[in-house]
C-alpha positions in Angstrom: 3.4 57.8 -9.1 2.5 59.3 -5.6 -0.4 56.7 -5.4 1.7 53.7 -6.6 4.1 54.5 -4.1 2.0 54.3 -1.2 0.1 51.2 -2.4 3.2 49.3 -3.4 3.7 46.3 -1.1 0.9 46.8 1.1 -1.9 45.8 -1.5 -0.2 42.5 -2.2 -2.1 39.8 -1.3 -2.7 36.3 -1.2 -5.4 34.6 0.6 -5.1 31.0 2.2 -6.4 28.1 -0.3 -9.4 27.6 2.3 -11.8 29.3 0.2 -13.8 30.9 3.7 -14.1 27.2 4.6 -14.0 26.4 8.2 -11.3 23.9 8.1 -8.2 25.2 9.4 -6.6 22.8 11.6 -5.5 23.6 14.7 -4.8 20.2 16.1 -3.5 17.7 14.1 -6.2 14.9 13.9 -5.9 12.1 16.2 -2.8 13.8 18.0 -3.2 15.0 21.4 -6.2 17.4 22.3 -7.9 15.4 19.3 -11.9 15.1 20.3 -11.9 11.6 18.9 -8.4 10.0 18.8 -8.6 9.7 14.6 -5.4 8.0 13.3 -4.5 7.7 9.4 -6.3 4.4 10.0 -9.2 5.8 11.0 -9.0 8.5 8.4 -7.3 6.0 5.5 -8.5 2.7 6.3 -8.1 -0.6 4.3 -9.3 -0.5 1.0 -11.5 -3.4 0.5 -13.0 -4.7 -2.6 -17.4 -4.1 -2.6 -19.2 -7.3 -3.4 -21.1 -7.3 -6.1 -24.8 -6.8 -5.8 -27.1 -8.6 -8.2 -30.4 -6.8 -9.5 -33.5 -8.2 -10.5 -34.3 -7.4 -14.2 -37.2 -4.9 -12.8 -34.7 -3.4 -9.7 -32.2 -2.9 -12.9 -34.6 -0.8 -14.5 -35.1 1.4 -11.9 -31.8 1.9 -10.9 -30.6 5.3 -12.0 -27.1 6.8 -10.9 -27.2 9.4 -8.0 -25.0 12.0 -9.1 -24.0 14.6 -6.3 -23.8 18.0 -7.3 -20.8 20.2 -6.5 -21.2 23.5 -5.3 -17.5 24.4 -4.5 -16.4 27.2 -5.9 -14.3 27.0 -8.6 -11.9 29.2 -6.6 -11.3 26.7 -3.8 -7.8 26.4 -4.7 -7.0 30.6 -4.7 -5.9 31.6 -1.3 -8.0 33.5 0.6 -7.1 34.9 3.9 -7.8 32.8 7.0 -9.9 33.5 9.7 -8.1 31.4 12.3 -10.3 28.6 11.6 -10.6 25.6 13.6 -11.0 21.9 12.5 -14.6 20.5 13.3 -14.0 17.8 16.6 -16.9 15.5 14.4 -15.0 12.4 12.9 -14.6 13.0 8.9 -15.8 10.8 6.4 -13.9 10.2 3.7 -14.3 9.0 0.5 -12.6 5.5 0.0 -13.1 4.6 -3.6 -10.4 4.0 -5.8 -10.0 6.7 -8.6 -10.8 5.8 -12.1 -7.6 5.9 -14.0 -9.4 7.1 -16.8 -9.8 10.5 -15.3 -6.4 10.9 -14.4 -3.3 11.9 -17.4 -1.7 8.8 -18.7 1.6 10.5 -17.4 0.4 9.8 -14.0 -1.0 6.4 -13.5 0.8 4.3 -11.4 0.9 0.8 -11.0 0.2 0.8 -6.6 -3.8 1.0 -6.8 -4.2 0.8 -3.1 -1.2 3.4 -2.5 -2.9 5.7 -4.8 -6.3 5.2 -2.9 -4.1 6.4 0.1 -2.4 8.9 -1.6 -5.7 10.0 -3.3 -7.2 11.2 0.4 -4.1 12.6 1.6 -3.5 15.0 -1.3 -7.5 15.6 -1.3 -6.5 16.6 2.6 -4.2 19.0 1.6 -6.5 20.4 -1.0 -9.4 20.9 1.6 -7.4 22.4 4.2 -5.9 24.9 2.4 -2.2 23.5 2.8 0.6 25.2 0.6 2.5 22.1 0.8 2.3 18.2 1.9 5.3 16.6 3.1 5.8 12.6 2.9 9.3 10.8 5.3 9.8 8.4 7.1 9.6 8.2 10.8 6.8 11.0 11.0 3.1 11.1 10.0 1.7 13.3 7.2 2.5 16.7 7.6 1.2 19.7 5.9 2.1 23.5 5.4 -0.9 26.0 6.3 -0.3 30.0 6.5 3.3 29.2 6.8 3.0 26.6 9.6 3.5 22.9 9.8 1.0 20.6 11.1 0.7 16.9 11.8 -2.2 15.6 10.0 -2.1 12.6 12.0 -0.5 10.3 15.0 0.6 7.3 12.9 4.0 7.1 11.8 5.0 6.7 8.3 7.3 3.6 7.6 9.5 3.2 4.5 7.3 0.5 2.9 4.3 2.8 3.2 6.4 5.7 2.0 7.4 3.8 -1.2 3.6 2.5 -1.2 2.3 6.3 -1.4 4.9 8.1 -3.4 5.6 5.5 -5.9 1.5 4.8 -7.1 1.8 8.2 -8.3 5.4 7.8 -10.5 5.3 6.1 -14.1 7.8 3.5 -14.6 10.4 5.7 -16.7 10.6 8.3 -13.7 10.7 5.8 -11.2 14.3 4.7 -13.4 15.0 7.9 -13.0 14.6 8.5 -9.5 16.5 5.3 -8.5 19.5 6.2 -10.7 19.4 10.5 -9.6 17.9 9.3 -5.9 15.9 12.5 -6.9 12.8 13.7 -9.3 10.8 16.2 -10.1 7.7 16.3 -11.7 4.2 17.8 -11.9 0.9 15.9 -11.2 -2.2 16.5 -11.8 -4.9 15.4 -9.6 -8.8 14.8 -10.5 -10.9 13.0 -8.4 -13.3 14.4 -5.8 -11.2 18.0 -5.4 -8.7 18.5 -8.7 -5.2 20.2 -8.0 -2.1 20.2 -9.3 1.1 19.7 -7.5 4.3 20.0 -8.2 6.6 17.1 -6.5 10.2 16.7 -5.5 10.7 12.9 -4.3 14.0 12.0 -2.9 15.9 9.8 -0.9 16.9 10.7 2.9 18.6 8.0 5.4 17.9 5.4 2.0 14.5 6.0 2.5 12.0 7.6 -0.2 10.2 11.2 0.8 8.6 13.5 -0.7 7.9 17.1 -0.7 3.8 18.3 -2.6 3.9 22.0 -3.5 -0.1 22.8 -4.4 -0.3 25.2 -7.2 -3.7 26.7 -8.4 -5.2 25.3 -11.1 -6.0 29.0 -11.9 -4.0 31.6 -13.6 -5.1 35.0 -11.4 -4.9 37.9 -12.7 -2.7 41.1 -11.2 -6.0 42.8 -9.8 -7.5 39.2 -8.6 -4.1 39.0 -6.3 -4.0 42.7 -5.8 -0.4 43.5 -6.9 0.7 46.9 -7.4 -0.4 48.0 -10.6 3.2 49.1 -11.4 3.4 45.3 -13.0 1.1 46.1 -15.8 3.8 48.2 -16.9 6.3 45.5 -16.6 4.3 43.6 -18.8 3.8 46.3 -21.6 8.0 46.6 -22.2 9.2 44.7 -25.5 12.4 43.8 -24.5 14.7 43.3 -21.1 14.5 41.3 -18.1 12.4 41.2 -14.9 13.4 39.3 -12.0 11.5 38.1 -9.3 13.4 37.2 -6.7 12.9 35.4 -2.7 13.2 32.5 -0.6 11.4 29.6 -2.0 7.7 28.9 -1.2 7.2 32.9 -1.1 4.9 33.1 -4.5 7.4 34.0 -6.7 5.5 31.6 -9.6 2.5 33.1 -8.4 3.7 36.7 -9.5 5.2 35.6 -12.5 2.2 33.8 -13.3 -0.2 36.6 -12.9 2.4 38.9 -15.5 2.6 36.5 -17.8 -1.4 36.3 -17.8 -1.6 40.0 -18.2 0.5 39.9 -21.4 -1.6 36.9 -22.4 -4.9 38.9 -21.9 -3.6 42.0 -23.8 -1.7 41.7 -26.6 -0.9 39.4 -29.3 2.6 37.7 -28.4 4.8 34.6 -28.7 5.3 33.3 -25.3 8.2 30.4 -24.5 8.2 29.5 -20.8 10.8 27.0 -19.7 10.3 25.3 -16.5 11.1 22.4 -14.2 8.5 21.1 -13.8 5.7 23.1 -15.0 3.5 25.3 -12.7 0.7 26.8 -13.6 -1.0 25.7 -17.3 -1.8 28.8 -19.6 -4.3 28.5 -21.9 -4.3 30.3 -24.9 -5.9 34.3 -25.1 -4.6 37.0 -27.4 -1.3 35.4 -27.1 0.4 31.9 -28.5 1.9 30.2 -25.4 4.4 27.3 -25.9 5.3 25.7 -22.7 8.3 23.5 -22.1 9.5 21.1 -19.3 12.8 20.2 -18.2 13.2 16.4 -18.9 9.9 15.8 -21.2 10.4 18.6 -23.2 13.8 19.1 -23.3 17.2 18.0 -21.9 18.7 20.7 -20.2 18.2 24.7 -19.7 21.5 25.7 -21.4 20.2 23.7 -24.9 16.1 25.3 -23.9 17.2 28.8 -23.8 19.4 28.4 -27.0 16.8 26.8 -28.7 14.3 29.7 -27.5 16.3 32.3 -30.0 15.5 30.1 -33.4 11.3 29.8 -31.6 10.1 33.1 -32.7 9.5 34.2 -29.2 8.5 37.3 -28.0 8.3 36.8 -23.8 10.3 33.8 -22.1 9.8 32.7 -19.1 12.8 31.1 -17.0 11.5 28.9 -14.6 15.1 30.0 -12.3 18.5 30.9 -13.4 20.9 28.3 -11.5 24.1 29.2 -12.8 26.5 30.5 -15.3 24.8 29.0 -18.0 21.7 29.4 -17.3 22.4 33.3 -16.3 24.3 33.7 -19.4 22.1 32.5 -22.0 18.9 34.5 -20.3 21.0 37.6 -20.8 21.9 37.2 -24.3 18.3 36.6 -24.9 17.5 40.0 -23.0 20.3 41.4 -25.4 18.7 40.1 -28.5 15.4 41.9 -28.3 12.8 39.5 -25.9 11.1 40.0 -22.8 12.9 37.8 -19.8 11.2 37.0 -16.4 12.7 34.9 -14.2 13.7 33.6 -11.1 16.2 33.7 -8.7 16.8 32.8 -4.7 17.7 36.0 -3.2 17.4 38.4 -0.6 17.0 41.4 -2.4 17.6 43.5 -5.0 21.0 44.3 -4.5 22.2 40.7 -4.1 20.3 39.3 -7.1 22.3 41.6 -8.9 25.6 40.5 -7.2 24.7 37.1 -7.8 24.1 37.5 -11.4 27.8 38.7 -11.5 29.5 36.7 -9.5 28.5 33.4 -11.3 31.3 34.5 -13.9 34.7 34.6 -14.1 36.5 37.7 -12.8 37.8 38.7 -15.8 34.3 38.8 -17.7 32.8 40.3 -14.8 33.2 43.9 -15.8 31.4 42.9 -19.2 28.4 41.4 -17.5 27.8 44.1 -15.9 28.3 46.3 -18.7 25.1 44.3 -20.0 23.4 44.2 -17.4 22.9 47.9 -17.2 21.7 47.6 -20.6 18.9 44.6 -20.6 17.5 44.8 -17.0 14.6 46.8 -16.2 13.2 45.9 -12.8 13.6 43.2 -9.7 11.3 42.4 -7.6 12.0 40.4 -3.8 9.4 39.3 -2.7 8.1 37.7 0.7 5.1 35.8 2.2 4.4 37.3 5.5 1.5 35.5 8.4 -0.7 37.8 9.6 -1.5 37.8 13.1 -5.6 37.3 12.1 -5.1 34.1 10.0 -3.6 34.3 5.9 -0.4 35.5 4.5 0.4 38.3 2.6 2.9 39.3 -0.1 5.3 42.1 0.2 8.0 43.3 -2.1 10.9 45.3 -2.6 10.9 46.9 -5.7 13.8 48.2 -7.4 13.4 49.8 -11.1 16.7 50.5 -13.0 16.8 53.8 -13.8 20.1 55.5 -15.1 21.3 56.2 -11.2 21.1 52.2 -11.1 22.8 51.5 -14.4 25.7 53.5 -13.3 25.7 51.6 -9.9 25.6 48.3 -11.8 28.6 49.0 -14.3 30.6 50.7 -11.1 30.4 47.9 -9.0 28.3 50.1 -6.8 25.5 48.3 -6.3 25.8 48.3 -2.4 24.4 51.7 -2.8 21.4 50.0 -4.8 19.5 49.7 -1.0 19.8 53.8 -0.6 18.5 54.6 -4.2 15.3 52.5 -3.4 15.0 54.5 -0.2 15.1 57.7 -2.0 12.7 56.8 -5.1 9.4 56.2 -4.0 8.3 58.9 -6.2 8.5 56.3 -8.9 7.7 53.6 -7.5 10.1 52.0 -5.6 9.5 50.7 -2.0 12.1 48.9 0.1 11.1 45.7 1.9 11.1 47.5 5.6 9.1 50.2 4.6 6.6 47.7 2.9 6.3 45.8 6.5 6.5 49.3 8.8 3.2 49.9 6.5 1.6 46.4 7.4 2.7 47.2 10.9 0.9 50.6 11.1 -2.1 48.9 9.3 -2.5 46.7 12.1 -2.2 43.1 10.3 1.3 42.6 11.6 3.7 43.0 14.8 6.6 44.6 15.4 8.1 40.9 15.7 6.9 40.0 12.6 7.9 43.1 10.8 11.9 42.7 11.9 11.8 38.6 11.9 11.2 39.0 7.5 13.0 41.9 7.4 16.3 41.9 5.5 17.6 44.9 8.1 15.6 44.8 11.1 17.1 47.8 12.6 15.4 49.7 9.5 12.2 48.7 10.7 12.6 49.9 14.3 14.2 53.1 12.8 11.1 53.5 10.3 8.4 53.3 12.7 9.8 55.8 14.7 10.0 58.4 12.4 
């Protein structure tokens, strides 16, 4: 355990989608210090129809379609870590065509053919630069998330016909009732023309105006070792029954994680796996293990009625896409109870507070049973952040707390403020606060001081930890 101690935190890693491209953008295109002044015009002109051409009968003949071959790697979407790349000051040429609706799911054709054309480049943007996220409002261009950072992709501003244009083309007629009766959605869409990705979208009104919010997710399932997570998650995977959580801000890879575990179980052993999510993330395909996936809204109506329905599936592992409250929490507990493997989800600090949070959702006077079974069913959390490093890329780190019989007495005490000290004193197997996972990124060199305390949930722990 010495080993996984040492390692645990600091080996974490996920690369920037660039793929070792040279494409990170350092100035947003057409904005000031812009070589050529490009504006979205510039970059997503006016789509205009081709006239037709007319071949002879011996030109027809001869005409054979040029098919360009792609050499991208097929792991252009996995992050790699950035270089500090800067965006090439030559004007690029983009690909105007509208997409064949054939190649896209029937879920996501819209009606808007020339707001998909636009929408078509600007998630194909994201995709190149190795963006995290695209964001779509009103009364600011296209912006996108890279490393952490936002960055204008353009000068122009968007208006809220255009904004309806782009986000709309993309939303089948059903949602769209949806959206204008909830004024919010979300959904998963996959896209497939020149580079494929999948996103997962949130529109939503703001100031009566329609925005949007494009989370890219790999269209990949990596493994533990591919993302370099401690290798105390393989054991995570091999338990038959209890509950991990894997907890953090959002945007901090939490799906990522869970992903990668639930893919270890898939590549090792022959189980029933139930994942309930809104929307989906990442697509599993079938290895050693059957894999039923489920999504809130097309699948079924509403998490409470999913994860009661999950006990009469047969399952052996169930994913919860994130507990949001009392029912939610108390139905994934009773299925920890009854004998399945739980991951999920939940928007915490760390360890200690996911626990509190757990509790707190209920009633006082059922408190003191929760945690009671608590105590019983869970068997690890894991907080989790996304930190920049000062050379380009991100990193994971975690905290990682394993319930051990000093924690399950802390839990059914209502001591579980002492949950932070117990972590500190159990690196011997395998625990690892979140400070001590930075102090190591600090010492390594691939973080400051500044960066170390600004993610730290006790920045006085970092000072005190680096100068010990």
């Amino acid at each position: 355990m010495d080993n996984t101690a040492q390692n645990v935190g600091v080996n974490i890693s996920y690369p920037s989608f660039n793929n070792g491209a040279n494409t990170t953008p350092t100035t947003p295109l057409g904005g000031p210090g812009s070589a050529n002044g490009d504006s979205l015009k510039d970059i997503i002109p006016d789509v205009k129809k081709p006239k037709a051409v007319e071949l002879s009968p011996e030109e027809s003949n001869l005409a054979e379609p040029t098919v360009e071959q792609d050499n991208r790697d097929d792991n252009f979407l996995i992050p790699q870590e950035s270089k500090g790349d800067v965006v090439n000051d030559k004007k690029e040429e983009v690909n105007l065509s509208v997409p064949e609706t054939d190649d896209l799911p029937e879920e996501n054709i819209g009606t808007n053919v020339v707001g998909k054309s636009k929408m078509t480049q600007l998630l194909e943007h994201t995709i190149e630069k190795g963006a995290s996220d695209l964001h779509i409002s009103v009364g600011y261009p296209p912006i996108i998330r890279v490393d952490g950072k936002l960055q204008e992709i353009s000068d122009q501003i968007i208006d809220p016909v255009e904004a309806e244009e782009l986000i709309l083309s993309l939303i089948t007629d059903n949602k769209k009732e949806l959206l204008e009766v909830n004024r919010e959605i979300d959904f998963a869409y996959s896209h497939q023309a020149k580079y494929a990705g999948r996103f997962r979208v949130n529109a939503f009104y703001s100031m009566k105006s329609l925005s949007a919010a494009f989370r890219l997710i790999p269209t990949r399932v990596r493994t533990i070792e591919e993302l370099k997570l401690p290798q105390l998650y393989h054991q995570f995977t091999q338990l038959k029954q209890g509950m991990i959580l894997v907890t953090g801000p959002t945007g901090h890879g939490k799906s990522t994680t869970l992903a990668a575990m639930i893919e270890d179980i898939n590549r090792t052993r022959f189980a029933h796996i139930v994942t309930i999510e809104d929307p989906i993330e990442y697509l599993f395909e079938g290895k050693k293990s059957l894999i039923d996936q489920r999504e809130m809204g097309q699948d079924t109506h509403s998490w409470p009625i999913a994860l009661k329905s999950a006990m009469r599936q047969d399952p052996d592992v169930i994913l919860v896409g994130e507990m949001r409250d009392y029912e939610t929490i108390s139905a994934a507990i009773t299925l920890a109870e009854t004998g399945h493997l739980v991951f999920a989800t939940l928007h915490t600090n760390n360890a200690a507070q996911s626990i509190d949070r757990m509790i707190d959702v209920f009633p006082e006077v059922q408190q003191a049973q929760i945690r009671a079974q608590l105590s019983n069913i869970l068997e690890a959390v894991v907080a989790q952040r996304l930190i920049p490093l000062d050379h380009g890329g991100r990193m994971a780190v975690a905290e990682i707390l394993i319930v051990n019989p000093a924690v399950k007495n802390l839990i059914r005490e209502a001591k579980t403020h002492q949950v932070d000290n117990v972590i500190r004193t159990s690196s011997d197997v395998g625990m690892i606060s979140l400070e001590r996972s930075l102090v190591h990124l600090v010492r390594e060199g691939v973080i400051n001081i500044k960066t170390a305390q600004e993610f730290a949930v006790y920045p006085e722990e970092v000072a005190r930890l680096l100068k010990s």
